[in-house]
C-alpha positions, 0 to 999 in steps of 0.5 A, spaced: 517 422 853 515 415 856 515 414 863 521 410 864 521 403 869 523 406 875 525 399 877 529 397 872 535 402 874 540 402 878 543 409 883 545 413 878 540 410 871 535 413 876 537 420 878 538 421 870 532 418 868 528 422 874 531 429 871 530 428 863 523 425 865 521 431 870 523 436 866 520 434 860 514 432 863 514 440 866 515 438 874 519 442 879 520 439 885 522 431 886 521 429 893 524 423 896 521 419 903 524 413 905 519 408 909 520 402 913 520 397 907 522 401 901 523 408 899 516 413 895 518 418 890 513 423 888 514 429 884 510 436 883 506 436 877 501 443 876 503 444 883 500 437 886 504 432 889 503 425 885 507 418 887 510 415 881 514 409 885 517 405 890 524 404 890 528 399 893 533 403 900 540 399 896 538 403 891 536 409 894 543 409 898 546 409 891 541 415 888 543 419 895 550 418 894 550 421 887 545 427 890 550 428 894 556 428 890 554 432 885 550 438 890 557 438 894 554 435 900 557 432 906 557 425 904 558 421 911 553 427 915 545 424 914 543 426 921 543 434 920 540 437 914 544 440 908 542 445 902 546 445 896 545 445 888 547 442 881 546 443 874 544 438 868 543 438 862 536 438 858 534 439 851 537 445 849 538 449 856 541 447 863 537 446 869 539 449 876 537 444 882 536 446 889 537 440 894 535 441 901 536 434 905 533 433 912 533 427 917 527 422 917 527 416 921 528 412 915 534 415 912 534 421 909 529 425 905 530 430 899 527 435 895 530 437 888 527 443 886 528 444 878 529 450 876 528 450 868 530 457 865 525 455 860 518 455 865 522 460 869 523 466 864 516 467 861 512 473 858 507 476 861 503 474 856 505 467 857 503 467 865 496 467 863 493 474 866 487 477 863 489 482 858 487 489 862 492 486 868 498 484 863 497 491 859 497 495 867 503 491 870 505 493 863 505 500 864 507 500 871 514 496 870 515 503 866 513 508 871 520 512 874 519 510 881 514 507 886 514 501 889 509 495 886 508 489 891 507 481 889 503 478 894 501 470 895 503 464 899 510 460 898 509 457 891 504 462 887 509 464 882 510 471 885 518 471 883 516 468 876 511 475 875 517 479 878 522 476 872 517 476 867 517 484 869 524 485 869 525 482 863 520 487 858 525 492 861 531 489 860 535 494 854 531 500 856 537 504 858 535 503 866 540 499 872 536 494 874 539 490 880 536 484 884 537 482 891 534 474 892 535 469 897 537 465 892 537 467 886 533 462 882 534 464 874 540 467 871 536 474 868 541 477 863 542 484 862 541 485 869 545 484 876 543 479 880 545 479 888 543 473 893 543 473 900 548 471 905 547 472 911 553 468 914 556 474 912 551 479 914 549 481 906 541 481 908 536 483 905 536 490 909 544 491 908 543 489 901 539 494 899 542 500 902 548 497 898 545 497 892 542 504 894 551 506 892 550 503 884 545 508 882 540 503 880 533 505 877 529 498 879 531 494 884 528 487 885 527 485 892 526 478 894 522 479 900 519 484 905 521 481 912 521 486 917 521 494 918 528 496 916 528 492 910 520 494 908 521 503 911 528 502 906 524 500 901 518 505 902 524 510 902 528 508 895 521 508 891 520 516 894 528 517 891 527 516 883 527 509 884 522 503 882 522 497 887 519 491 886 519 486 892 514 480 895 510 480 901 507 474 904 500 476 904 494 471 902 490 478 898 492 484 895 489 488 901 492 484 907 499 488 904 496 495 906 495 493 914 502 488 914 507 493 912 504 499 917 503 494 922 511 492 921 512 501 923 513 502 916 510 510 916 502 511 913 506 519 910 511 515 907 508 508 904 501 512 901 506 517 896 510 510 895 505 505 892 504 503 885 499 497 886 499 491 889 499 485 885 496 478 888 496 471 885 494 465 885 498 458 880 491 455 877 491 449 873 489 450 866 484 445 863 487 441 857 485 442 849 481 435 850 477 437 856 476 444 853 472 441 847 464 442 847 461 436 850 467 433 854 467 431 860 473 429 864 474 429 872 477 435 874 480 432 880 485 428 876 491 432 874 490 428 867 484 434 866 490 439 866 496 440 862 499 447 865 498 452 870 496 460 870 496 466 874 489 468 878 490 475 880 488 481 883 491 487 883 489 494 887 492 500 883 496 506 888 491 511 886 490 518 889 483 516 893 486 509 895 494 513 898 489 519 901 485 513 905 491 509 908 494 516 909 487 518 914 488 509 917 481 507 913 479 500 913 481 495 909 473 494 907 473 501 906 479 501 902 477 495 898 470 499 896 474 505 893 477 499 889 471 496 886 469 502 884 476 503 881 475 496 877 478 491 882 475 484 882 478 479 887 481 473 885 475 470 886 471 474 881 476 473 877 476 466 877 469 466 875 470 469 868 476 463 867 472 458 869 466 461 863 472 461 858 473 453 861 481 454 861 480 452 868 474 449 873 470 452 879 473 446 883 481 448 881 479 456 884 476 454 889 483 450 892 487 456 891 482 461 894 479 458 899 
């Protein structure tokens, strides 16, 4: 699709060209920042944040009023920030958008996050994991219970992979709930919840709520605290399979967070399957790829899409008997290595020698 003349549009023209052009070009986020003379707009490709035009304020009142109406927003409040969605129609699927608006200086700044059921939903084959990660996630989303942990920074694609594991088990005769804040993909065959904690549904009430419909699997959006991660721990160790997300930078940091929350060692070791963490790397094009090319790959031309770079630590025996007797994180680590782990960094390696991404691109995410 070709890039649109921004400048040519009016309001209106401009938000509808912006989200046909976005979600063609493969974009999830379109940030607004006004300044003093004008107004920039960026978007998030391949997870890099790039400017593609300034626009005028008269028009950006336009734009805004429009963002607006559609989120159901409060039109005549713009010094407080305001958070809502709507939807549009692409090619073939309809697009969620989450809208967060905040005051600036200048006017105030949006974020509209795509949400694509067409780059949301994937396999995962799809999410690029080398073939002995996809073929064990494979095995483990099918164990009866446990609890497999997704760990990473904001943006790593940890609710992704989570999708992609629910979805290779949808119509196995299993009850699989999910508890997200917010819900981001409509998964079908499953029941999704959300958080709202205006009404006191939390993560941690909720669980124990979807603990009443006897589900099988239970997706939890996120691990914040004590009662939500000792619930969780309890659920894996009564028949049921639970998968959450954490905030950790590497799969072992998720072994000290959980026991330093107070979650029990004599609880959580029977309860582990594995921890999962994961990186979001850019993939070289085809053209970059070919023998003899020489492309700069710190332009984001270099790159047509994005993989997962992961490390996974497997609950075995040996691992659970070390948290169980409060070894080290090193320790830890050393019996995974000699279990077959390799580190994000390891990994990033072998996809570096196959050339679907660069040594500058891993050493961005890992460092």
């Amino acid at each position: 699709m070709p890039t649109p003349n921004w400048n040519s549009l009016d309001g209106t023209e401009l938000l509808h060209a912006l989200e046909q052009w976005a979600t063609e070009a493969g974009v999830s986020d379109i940030h607004t920042s006004p300044e003093k003379e004008s107004v920039r707009i960026e978007v998030r490709l391949h997870g890099m944040l790039q400017k593609i035009t300034d626009i005028p304020h008269d028009i950006y009142v336009d734009l805004v009023r429009r963002v607006k109406f559609f989120s159901k927003l409060k039109l005549n409040l713009t010094n407080v920030p305001q958070d809502g969605q709507y939807t549009f129609e692409a090619p073939g699927r309809v697009v969620n958008v989450r809208v967060a608006s905040i005051p600036s200086r200048f006017g105030e700044t949006y974020t509209l996050r795509l949400l694509d059921p067409q780059r949301g939903i994937v396999s995962l084959a799809e999410l690029g994991f080398p073939k002995e990660i996809h073929e064990k996630l494979s095995e483990l989303v099918k164990l009866p219970n446990g609890l497999i942990l997704v760990t990473g920074p904001t943006g790593s694609g940890k609710t992704t992979t989570l999708y992609a594991l629910l979805n290779s088990v949808v119509g196995t005769q299993r009850n699989i709930i999910t508890l997200e804040d917010p819900i981001e993909y409509e998964l079908s065959g499953i029941v999704q919840s959300q958080v709202d904690t205006e009404h006191d549904y939390t993560f941690s009430s909720g669980l124990r709520s979807i603990l009443r419909h006897d589900p099988n699997i239970i997706l939890l959006g996120e691990i914040r605290d004590l009662e939500t991660a000792q619930t969780a721990v309890d659920a894996s160790l009564t028949g049921h399979l639970v998968l959450a997300t954490l905030h950790t930078n590497s799969a072992i940091e998720a072994i000290p967070r959980l026991l330093s929350m107070g979650v029990s060692p004599y609880t959580f070791a029977p309860s582990l399957r594995a921890i999962l963490a994961q990186r979001l790397v850019r993939t070289l094009s085809d053209a970059c790829r070919a023998d003899g090319a020489t492309c700069d790959p710190a332009s984001n031309d270099s790159y047509n899409g994005r993989m997962a770079l992961p490390e996974i630590i497997i609950g075995t025996s040996a691992i659970q008997n070390m948290i169980l007797a409060g070894e080290t994180s090193e320790s830890i680590v050393t019996q995974a290595k000699k279990e077959g782990f390799k580190s994000l960094k390891e990994w990033g390696e072998i996809i570096i020698a196959d050339r679907r991404t660069t040594r500058s691109e891993v050493e961005r995410v890992t460092s």
